[in-house]
C-alpha positions as CSV (number, residue, x, y, z in Angstrom):
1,X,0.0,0.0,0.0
2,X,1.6,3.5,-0.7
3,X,1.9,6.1,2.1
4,X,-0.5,8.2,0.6
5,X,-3.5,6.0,0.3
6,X,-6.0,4.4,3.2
7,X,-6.8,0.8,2.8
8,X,-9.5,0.6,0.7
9,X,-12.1,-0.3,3.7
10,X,-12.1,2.3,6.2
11,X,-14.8,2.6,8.5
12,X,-15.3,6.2,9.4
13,X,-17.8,7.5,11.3
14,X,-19.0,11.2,10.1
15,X,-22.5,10.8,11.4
16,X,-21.2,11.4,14.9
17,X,-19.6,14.3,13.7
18,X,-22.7,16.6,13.1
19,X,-21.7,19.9,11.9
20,X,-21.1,23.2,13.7
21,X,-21.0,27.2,13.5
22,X,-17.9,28.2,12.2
23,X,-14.7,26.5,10.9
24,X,-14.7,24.1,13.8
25,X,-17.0,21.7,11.8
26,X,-14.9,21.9,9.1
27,X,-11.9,20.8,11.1
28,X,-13.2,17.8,13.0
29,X,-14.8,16.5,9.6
30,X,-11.4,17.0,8.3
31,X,-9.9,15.5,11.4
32,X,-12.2,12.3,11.6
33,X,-10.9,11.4,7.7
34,X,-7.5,11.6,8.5
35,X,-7.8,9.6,11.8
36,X,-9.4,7.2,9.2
37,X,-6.0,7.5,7.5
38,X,-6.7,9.8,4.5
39,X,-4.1,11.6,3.5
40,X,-5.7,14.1,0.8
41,X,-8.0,15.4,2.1
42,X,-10.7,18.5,1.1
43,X,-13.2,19.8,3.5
44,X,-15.0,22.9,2.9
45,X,-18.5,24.8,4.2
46,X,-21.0,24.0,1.0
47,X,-21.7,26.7,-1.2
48,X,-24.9,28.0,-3.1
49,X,-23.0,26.9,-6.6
50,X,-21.3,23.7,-5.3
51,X,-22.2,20.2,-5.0
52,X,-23.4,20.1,-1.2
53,X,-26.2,22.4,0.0
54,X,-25.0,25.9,1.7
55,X,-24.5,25.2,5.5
56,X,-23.1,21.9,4.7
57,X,-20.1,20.8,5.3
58,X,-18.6,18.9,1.8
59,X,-15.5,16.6,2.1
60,X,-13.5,15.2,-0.8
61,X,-11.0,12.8,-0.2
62,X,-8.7,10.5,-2.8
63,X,-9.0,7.0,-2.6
64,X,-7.2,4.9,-4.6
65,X,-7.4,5.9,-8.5
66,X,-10.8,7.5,-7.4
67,X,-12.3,10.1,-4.8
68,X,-15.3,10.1,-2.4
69,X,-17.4,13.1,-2.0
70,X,-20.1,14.0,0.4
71,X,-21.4,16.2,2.6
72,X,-22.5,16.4,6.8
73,X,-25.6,18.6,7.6
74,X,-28.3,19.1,10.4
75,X,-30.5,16.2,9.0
76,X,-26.8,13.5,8.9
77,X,-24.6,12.6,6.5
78,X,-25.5,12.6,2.7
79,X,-24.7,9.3,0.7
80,X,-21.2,9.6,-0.5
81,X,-20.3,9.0,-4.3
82,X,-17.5,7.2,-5.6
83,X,-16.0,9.5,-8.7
84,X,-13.1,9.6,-11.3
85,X,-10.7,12.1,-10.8
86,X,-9.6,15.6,-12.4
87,X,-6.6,15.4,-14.6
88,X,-3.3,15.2,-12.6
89,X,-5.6,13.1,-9.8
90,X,-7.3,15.8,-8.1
91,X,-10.3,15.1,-6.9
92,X,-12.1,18.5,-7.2
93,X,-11.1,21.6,-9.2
């Protein structure tokens, strides 16, 4: 397994990480994947033009030769999708 990547079953727990005011949901989302043993990670507050509903919190992470995106709000966590990446492997642009 390379350094970068978390086996490919990792079970991480964001429902018990519901979202809060200010960047401190942001950083235990963020926190929880890398516990998990992500290693690139992307967590960001959803916005009115983005994938996740504003108020949200959105995570992208890369997984192998893929990424897994989703999203934490009030109501629990949104089903993640399974995606191709960007050119150059990103997972978002």
């Amino acid at each position: 397994m390379a350094p970068t990547q978390a086996p490919a079953c990792i079970p991480v727990q964001l429902g018990s990480v519901p979202p809060s005011s200010g960047p401190d949901g942001v950083q235990r989302i963020r926190q929880v994947l890398t516990d998990g043993g992500f290693t690139v990670v992307t967590v960001r507050w959803g916005q009115p033009t983005g994938p996740a509903s504003p108020g949200s919190v959105f995570y992208a992470v890369a997984a192998g030769t893929g990424c897994v995106l989703g999203s934490v709000d009030f109501n629990g966590v949104r089903l993640p999708r399974v995606v191709g990446t960007f050119p150059g492997g990103r997972c978002l642009a």
